[in-house]
NUTOR-535971 format. One record per residue: y, x, z negated of N, C-alpha, C in turn. Coordinates in steps of 0.001 Angstrom, whole numbers, padded with zeros to 6 digits, always signed. Layout:
<nodes>
YXZYXZYXZ...
</nodes>
This chain:
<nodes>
+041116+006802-012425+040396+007066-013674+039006+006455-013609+037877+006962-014347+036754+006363-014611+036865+005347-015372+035785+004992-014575+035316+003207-015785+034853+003697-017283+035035+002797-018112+033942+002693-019452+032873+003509-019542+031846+002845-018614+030920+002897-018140+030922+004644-017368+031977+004657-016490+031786+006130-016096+032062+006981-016685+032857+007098-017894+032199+008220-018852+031145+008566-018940+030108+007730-018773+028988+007926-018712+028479+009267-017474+029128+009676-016679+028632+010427-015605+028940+011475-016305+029688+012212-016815+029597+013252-017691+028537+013788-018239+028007+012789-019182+026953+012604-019636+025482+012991-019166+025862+012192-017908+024576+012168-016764+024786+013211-016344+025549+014068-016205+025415+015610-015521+025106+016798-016523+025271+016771-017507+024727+017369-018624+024012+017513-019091+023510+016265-019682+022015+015817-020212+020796+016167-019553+019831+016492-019750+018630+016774-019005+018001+015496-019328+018130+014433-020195+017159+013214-020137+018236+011954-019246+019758+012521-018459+020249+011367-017462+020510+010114-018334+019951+009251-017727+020112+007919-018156+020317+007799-019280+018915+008165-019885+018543+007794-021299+019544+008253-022262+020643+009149-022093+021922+009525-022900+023423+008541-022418+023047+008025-021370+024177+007870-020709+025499+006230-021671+024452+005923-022845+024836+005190-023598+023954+003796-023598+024464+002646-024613+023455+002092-024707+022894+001132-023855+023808+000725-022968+023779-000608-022203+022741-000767-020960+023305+000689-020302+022856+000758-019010+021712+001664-018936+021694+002700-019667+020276+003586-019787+019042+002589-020111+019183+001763-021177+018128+000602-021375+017733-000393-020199+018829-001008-019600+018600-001604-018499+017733-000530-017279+017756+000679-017390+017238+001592-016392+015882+001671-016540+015438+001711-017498+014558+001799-018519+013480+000780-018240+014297-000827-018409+013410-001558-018056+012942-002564-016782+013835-001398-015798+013816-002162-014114+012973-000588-013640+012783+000104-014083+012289+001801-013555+013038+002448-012823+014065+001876-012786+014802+003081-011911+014633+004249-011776+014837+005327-011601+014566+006656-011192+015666+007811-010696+016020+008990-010466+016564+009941-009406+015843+009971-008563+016336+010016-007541+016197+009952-005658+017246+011227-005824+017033+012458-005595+017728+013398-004827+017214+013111-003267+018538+013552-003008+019203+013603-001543+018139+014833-000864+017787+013903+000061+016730+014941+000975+017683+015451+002060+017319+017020+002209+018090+017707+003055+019619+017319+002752+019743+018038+001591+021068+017891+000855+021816+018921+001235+021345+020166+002065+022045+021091+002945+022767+020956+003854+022352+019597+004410+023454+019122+005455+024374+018441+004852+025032+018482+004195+025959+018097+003422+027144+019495+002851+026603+020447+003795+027160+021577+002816+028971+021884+003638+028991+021193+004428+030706+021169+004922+031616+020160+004137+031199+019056+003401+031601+018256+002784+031468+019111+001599+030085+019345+000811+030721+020214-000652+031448+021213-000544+031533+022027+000604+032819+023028+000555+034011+021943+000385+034882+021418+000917+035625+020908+000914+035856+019967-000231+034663+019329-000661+034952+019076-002147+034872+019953-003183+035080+020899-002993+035051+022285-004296+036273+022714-004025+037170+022723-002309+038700+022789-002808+039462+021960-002973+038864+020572-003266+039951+019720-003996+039535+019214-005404+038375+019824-005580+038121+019528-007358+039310+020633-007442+039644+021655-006955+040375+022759-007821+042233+022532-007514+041932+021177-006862+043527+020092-006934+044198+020789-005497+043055+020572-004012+043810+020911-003292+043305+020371-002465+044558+019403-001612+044082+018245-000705+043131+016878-000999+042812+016820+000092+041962+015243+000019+040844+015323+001033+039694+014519+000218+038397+014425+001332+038076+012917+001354+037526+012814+002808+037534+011246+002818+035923+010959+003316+035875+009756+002563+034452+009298+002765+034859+007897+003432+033786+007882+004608+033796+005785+005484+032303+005903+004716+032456+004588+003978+031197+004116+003663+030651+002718+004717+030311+002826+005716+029543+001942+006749+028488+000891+006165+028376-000277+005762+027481-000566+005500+027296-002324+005694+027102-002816+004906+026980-004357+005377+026956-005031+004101+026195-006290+003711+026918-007124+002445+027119-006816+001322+026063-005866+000958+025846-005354-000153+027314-004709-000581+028101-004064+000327+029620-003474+000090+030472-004364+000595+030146-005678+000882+031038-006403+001706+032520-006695+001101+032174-006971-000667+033037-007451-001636+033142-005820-002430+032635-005002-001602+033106-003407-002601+032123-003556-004256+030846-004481-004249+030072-003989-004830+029533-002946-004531+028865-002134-006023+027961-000778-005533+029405+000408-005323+030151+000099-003997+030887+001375-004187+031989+001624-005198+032341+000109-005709+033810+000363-006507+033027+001313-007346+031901+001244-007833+031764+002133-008735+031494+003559-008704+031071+003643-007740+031040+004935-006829+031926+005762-006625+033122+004970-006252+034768+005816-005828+035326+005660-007048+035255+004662-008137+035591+004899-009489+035203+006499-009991+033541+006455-009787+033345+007413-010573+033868+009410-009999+033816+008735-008867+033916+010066-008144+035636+010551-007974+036289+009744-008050+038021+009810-008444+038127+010338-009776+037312+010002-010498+037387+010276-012042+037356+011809-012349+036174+012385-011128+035451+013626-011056+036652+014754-010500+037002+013631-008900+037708+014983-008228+039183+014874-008080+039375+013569-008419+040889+012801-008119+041172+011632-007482+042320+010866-007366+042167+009706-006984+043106+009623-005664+042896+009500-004604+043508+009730-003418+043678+008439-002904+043604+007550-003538+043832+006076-003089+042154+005328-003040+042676+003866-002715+041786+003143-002555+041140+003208-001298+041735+003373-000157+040732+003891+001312+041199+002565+002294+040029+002238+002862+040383+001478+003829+039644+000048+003311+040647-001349+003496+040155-003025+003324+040056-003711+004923+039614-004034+004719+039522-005115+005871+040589-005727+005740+041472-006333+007028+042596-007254+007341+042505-008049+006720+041552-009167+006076+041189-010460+005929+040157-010073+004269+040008-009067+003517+039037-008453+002735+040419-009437+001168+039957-010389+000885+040843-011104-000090+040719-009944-001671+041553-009927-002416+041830-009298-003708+040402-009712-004817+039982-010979-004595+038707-011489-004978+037320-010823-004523+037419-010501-003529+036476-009902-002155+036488-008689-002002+037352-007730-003018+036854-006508-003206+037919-005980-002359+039354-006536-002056+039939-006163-000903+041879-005908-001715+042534-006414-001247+043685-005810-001566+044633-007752-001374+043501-008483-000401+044283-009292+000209+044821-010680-000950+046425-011521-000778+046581-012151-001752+046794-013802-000812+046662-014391-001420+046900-015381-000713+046277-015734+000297+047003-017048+001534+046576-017517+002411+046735-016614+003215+045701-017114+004694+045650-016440+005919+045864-017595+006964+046566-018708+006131+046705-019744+007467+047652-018787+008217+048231-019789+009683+048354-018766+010589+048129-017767+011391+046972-017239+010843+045877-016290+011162+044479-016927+011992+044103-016250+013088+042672-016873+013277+041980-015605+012990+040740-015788+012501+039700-014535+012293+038716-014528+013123+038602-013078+013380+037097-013037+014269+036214-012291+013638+034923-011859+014055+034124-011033+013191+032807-010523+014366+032819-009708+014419+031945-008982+015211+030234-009657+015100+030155-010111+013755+028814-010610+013503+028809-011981+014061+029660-012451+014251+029562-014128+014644+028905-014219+015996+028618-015073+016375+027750-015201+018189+028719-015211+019236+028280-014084+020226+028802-013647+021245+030287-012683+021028+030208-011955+019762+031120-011268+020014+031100-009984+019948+029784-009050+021167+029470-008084+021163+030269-007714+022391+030679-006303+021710+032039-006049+022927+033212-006142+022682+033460-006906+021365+034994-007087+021673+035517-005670+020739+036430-005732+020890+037172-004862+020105+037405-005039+018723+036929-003823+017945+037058-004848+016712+037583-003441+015571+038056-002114+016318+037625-000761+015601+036458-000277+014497+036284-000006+013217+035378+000116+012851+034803-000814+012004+035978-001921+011478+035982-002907+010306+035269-003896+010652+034981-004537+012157+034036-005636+012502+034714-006881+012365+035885-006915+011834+036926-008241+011894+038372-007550+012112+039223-008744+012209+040487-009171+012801+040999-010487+012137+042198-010407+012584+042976-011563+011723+044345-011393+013272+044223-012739+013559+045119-012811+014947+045836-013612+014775+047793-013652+014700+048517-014726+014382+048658-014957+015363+048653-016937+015387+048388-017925+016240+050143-019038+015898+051032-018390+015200+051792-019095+014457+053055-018232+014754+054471-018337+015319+055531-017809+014433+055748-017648+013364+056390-016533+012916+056268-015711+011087+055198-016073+010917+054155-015728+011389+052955-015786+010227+053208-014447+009569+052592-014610+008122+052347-013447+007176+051314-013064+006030+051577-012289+006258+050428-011366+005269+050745-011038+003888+049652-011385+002770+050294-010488+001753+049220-009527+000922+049271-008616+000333+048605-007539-000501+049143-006845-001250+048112-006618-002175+049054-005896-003758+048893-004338-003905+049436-003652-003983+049605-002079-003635+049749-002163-004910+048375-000634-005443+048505-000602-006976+050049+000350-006788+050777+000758-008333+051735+001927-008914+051109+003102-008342+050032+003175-008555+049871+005055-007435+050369+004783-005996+050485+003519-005404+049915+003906-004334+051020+004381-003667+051079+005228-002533+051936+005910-001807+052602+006161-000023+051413+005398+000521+051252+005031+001615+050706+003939+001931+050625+002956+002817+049715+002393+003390+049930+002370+005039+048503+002637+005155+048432+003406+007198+047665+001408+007888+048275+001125+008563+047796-000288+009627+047381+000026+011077+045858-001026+010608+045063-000262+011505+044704-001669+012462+045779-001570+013882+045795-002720+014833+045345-002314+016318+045449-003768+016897+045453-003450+018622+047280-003437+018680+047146-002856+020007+048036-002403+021057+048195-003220+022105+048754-003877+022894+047819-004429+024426+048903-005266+025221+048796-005798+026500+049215-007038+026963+049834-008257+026135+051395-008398+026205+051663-009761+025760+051714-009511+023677+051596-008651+023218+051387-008302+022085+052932-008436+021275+053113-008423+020002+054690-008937+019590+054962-007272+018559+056144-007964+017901+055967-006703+016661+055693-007191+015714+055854-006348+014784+055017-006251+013435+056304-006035+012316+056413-006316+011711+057443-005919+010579+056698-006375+008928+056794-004945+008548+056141-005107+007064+057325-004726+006374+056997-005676+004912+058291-005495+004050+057491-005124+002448+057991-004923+001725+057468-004245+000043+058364-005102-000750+058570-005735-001575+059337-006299-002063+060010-007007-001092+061168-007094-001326+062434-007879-000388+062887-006900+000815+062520-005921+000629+062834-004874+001596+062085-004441+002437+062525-004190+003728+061667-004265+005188+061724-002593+005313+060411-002281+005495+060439-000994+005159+059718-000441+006925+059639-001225+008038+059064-000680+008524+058844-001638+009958+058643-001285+010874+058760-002382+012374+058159-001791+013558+057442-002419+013758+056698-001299+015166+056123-002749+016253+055884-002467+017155+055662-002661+018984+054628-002721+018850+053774-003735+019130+052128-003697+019804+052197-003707+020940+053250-003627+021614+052873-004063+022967+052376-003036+023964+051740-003324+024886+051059-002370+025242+050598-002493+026724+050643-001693+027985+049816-001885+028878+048305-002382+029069+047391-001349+028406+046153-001909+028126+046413-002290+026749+045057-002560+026265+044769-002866+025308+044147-001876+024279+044621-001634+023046+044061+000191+023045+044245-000180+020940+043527+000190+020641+043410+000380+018704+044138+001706+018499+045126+001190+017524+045867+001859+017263+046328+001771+015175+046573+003428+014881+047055+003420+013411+048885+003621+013117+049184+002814+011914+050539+003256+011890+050958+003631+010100+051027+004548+009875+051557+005078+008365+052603+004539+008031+052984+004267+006888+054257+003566+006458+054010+004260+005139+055242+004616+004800+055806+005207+003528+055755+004104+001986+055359+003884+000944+056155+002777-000121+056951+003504-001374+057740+002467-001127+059154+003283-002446+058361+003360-003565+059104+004560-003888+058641+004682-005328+059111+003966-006665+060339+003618-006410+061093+003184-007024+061076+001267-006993+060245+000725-007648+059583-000727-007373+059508-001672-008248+059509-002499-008567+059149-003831-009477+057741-004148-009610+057187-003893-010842+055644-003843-010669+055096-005747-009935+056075-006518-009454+055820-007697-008926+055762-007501-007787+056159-006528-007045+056488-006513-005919+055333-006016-004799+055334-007319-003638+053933-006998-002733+054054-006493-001384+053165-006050-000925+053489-005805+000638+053448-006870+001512+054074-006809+002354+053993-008438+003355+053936-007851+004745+053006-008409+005372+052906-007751+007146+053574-009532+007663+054457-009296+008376+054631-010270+009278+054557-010363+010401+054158-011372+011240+054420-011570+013177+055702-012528+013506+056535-012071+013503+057707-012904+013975+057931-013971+015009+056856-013221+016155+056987-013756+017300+055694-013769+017934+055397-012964+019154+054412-012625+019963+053242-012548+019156+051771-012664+019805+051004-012950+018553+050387-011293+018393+049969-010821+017230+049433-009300+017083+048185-009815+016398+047280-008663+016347+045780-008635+015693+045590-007587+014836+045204-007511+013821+045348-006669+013182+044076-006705+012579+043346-005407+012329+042125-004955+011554+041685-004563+010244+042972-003597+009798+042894-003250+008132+043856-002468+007457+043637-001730+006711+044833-001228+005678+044268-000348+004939+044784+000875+004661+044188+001924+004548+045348+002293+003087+045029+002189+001954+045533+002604+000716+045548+003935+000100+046929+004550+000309+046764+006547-000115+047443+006350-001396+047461+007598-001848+048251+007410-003318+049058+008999-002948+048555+009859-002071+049737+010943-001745+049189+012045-002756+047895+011857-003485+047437+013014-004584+046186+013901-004014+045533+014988-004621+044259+015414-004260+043619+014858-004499+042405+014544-003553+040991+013905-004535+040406+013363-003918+039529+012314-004186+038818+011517-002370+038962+010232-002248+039239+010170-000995+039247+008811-000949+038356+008376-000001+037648+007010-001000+036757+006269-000392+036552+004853+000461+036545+004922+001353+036461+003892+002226+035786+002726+002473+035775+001662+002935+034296+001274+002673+034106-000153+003670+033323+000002+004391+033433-001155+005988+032235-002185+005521+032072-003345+005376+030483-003813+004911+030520-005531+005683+030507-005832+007184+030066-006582+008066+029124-007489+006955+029230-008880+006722+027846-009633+006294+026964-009781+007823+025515-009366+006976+024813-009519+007813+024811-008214+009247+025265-007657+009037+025208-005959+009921+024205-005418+009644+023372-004643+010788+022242-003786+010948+023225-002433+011983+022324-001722+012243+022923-000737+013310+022984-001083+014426+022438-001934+014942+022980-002296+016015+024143-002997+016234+024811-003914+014990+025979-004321+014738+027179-003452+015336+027115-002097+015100+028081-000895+014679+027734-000433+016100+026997-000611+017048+026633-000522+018285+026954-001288+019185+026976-002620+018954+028042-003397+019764+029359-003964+019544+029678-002967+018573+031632-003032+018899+031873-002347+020208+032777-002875+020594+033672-002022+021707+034030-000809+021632+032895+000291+022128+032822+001563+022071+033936+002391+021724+035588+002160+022262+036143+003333+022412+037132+002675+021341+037135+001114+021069+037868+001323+019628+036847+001681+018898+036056+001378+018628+034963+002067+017556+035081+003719+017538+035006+004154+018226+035456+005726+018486+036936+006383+017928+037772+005447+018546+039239+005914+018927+039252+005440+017153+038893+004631+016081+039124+004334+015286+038655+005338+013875+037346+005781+014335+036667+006487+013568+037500+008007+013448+037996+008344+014699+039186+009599+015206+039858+009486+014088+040570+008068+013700+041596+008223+013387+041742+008092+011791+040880+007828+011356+040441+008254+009893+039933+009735+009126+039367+010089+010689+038868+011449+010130+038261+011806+008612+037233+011235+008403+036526+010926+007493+035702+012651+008101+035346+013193+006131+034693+014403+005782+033405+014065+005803+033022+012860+005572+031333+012101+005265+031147+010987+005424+030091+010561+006605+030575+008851+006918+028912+008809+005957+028823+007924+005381+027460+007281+004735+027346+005632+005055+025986+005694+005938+025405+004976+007034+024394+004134+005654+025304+003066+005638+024205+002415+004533+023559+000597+005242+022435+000665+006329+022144-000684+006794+020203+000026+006838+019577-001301+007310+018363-000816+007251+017680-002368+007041+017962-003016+005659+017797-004269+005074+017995-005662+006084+019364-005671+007075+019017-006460+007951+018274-006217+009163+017909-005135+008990+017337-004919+010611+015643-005306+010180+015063-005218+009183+014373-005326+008279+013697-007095+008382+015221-007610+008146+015221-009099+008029+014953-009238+009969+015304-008906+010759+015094-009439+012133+013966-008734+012759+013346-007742+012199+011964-007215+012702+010892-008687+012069+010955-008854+010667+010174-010339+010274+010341-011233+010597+011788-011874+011479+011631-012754+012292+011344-012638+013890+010707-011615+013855+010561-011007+015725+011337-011366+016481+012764-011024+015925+014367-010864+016583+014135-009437+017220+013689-008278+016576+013185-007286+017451+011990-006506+017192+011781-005283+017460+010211-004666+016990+011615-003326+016177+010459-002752+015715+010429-001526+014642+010930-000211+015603+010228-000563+017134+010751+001042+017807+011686+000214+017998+012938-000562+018401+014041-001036+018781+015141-000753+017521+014425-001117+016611+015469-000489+015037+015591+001265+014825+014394+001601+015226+014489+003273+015641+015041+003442+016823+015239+002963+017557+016063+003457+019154+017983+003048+018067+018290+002255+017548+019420+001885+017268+019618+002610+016299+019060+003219+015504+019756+004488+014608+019849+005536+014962+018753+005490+015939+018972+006902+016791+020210+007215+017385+020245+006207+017983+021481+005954+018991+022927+006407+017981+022838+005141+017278+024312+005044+016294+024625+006428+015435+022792+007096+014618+023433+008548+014258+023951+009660+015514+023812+009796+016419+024034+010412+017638+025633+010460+017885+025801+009138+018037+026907+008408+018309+028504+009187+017615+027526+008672+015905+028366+009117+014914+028902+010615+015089+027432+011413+015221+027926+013200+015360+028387+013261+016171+028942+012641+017433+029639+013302+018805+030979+012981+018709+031468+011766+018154+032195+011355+017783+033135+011956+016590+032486+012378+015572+033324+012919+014351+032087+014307+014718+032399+015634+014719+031395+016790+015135+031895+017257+013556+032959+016865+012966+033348+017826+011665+032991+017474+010775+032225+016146+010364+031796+015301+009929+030667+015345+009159+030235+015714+007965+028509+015134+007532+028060+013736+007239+026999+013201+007611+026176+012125+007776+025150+011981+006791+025204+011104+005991+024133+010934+004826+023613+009148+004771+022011+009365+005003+021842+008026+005490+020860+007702+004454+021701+005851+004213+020762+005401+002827+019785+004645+003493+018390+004565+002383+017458+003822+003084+017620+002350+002191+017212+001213+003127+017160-000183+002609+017163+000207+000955+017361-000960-000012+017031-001274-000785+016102-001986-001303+015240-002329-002874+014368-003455-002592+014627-004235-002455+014477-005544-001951+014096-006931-001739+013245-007291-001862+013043-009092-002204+011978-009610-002304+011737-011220-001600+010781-011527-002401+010291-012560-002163+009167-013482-003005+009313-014566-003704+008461-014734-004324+007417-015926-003638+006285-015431-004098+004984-016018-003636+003676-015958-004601+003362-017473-004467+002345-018101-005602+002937-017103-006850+004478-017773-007074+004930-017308-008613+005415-016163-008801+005035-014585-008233+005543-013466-008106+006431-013231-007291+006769-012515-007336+007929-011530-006406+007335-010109-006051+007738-010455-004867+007197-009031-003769+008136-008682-002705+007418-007104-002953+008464-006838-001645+008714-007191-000241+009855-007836+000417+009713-008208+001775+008880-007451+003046+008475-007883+003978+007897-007518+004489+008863-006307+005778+008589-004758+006192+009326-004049+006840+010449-003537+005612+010236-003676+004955+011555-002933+004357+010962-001234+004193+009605-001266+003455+009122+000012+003640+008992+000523+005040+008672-000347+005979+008504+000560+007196+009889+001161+007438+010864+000372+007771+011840+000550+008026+012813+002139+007364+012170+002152+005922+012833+003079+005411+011844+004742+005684+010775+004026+006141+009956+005351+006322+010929+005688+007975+011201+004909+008486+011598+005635+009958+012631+006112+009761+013559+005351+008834+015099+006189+008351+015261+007912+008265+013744+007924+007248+013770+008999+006854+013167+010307+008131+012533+009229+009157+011846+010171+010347+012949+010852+011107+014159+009420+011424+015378+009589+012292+016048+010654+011412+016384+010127+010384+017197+011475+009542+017263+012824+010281+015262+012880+009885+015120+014541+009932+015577+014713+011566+015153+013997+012390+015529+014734+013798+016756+014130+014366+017492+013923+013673+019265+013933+013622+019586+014443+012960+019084+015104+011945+019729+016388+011122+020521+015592+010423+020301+014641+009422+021515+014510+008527+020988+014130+007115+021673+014071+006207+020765+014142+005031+020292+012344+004596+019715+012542+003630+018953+010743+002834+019046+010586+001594+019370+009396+001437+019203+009054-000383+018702+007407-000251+017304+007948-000928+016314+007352-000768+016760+005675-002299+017309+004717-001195+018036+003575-002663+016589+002937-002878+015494+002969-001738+014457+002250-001983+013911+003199-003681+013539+004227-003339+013246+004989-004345+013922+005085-005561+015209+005337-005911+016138+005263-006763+016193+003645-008171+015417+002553-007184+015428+001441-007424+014028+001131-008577+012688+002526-007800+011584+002443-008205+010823+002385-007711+011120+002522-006352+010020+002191-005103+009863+000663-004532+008712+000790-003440+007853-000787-003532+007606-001607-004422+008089-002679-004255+007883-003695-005925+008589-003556-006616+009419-002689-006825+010432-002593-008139+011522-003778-008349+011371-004423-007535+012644-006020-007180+012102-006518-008401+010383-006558-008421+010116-007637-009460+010834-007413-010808+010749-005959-011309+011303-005496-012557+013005-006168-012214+013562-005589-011358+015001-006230-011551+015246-007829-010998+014104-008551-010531+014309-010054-010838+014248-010365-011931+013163-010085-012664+013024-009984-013915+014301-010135-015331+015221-009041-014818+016180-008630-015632+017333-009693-015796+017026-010857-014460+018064-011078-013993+019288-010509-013021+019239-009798-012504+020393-008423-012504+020374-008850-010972+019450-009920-010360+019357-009852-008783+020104-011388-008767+020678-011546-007885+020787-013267-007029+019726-013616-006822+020061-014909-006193+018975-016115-006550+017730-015270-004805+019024-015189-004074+017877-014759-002877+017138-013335-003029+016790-012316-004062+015915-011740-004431+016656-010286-003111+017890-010358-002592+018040-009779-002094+019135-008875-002537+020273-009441-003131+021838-008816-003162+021730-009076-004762+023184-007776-005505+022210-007309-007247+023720-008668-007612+023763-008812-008461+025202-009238-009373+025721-007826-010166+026483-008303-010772+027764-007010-011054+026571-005874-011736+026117-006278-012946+025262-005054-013530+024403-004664-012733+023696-005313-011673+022820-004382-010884+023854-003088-010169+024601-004024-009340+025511-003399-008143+025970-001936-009325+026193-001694-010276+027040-000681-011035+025994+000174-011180+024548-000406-011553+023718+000749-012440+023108+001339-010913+023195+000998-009539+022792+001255-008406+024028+002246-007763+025028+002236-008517+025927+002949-008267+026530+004225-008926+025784+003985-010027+025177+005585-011060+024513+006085-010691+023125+005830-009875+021904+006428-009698+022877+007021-008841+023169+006337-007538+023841+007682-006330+024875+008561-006369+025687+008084-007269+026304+009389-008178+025965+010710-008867+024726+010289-009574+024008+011121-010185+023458+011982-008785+022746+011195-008450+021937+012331-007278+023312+012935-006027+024103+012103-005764+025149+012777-004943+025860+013866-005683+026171+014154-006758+027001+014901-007841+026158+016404-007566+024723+016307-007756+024161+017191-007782+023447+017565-006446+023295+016951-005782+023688+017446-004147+024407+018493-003684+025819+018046-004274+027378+018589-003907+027216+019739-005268+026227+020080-006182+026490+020894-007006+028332+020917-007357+028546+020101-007968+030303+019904-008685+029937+019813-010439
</nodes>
């Protein structure tokens, strides 16, 4: 179901003045940060995804979106509201995919401790290469019975586990309540990323949680993928702290691949730009090196998923304040001007968040508001939501729905 607040998209698709109808809270706040519509440039490439979302608005099947991105979605700001609103629109097909380690606080599913567990994370130093599939972390029991726990809403209908395979690897046994619903083998010759579907009763105690356990041998595990078994879309959502594209470039190629296979996502949306941004100003790299790495990674993406449409966001604002003001960081505009260069000669479409926001400078209006954290970079809840209307609005009418 839609939020409060997403009633409001109704609204926004109707109205010819948008915002300014969309009720009182958030149209005003729009109002006085400038926000704007950013339609989706080259919104034609998108046109295999709106087919497919026009036969499940009419309640048939499911379309899936990987939202790729980095902190800003790390805790499922920005998109909860996004897949809120767009479940509301076409149906609710579950919650999508959490990170192994993504806590219930954190925008994730996860309850409790992870002692027992060691974590890794693709962003940490020196761990380019490892295997990590598309999520960028792991959670590795180091413990007999270690276990897992997560709360599966009443829709939900499945949950698919998304692990390694490999050498020396143990089993896995997940239970739903008191009942063990499920047991599988990591073990493996090589070492290889692998998905496993599991069924949940319907018939349940609304107390009742899922539990992954390691009994024995130690297993690694990546994430958890939440269906509800209905038409409609489900949204995904991967967000690395601190990820640029080159992040998503040095995972271990063929789980990164073999992983992306196995989601089979209708629309991956490539949302980084902002840290690469941050390491061009510390001459961590140059500007053609951030264009060689999107190049690369959109490339990557189309060969990899060919059935696939690609819609790439540009940075957001950021700032910085100096002698008293706030300004925009330095490269964030460049950066988003090349987004939009790579786009066009990768053929995939743009939604311009720099623009949507107000352009260059517009941070100051939403420092202003309050609506930003203290580092002038990442929004708090009312930013993250009203940033998550704008791309609704302009994605809605993209997809003409």
């Amino acid at each position: 179901m839609a939020r409060s607040l997403g009633s409001c998209l109704v609204i926004l698709l109707l109205s010819e003045a948008g915002l300014a109808q969309a009720g009182p809270a958030l149209p005003s706040l729009a109002a006085k940060v400038g926000a704007q519509d950013a339609p989706i440039v080259e919104a034609s490439r998108l046109a295999r995804f709106s087919s497919k979302v026009q036969r499940t608005k009419g309640g048939a099947g499911v379309v899936k979106v990987l939202h790729l991105g980095d902190s800003h979605v790390a805790a499922d700001l920005i998109t909860k509201t996004i897949r809120a609103e767009l479940q509301g629109l076409l149906g609710d097909a579950g919650r999508g995919f959490t990170a192994i380690d993504q806590s219930e606080k954190g925008g994730g599913r996860g309850l409790g401790s992870t002692a027992g567990w060691k974590r890794d994370r693709i962003v940490d130093k020196g761990r380019e290469g490892i295997a990590f599939g598309f999520g960028g972390s792991s959670l590795e029991s180091v413990k007999k019975g270690a276990k897992l726990e997560y709360r599966a809403s009443p829709e939900d209908r499945s949950v698919e586990l998304y692990f390694e395979a490999g050498p020396g690897r143990g089993r896995v046994e997940i239970y739903f309540g008191k009942a063990r619903i499920a047991e599988l083998d990591t073990a493996n010759d090589t070492a290889v990323s692998r998905t496993h579907k599991v069924s949940l009763p319907e018939a349940r105690a609304s107390k009742d949680t899922l539990r992954i356990v390691a009994p024995s041998a130690p297993v690694r595990l990546f994430g958890l993928t939440f269906e509800t078994g209905k038409a409609g879309i489900l949204y995904s959502v991967i967000g690395p702290v601190g990820a640029d594209a080159k992040v998503y470039l040095d995972l271990e190629r063929k789980s990164f691949t073999d992983q992306l296979q196995a989601a089979s996502p209708d629309l991956v949306v490539l949302m980084v730009g902002g840290n690469d941004a941050l390491k061009v100003r510390k001459k961590w790299r140059t500007i053609e090196e951030v264009r060689r790495h999107h190049e690369e990674l959109l490339s990557l993406l189309s060969s990899t998923l060919p059935n696939a449409d690609i819609l790439l966001w540009t940075p957001m604002d950021a700032g910085e304040k100096k002698k008293g003001a706030v300004a925009t960081l330095p490269f964030i505009a460049e950066v988003a001007a090349l987004q939009r260069e790579v786009a066009k000669s990768q053929k995939v479409a743009v939604y311009d968040a720099l623009g949507s926001m107000g352009g260059v400078g517009s941070i100051a209006k939403w420092a202003k508001e309050g609506i930003m954290n203290a580092d002038l970079v990442h929004p708090k809840s009312k930013a993250a939501e009203l940033l998550g209307l704008l791309f609704v609005r302009s994605f809605v009418a993209a997809l003409q729905i």
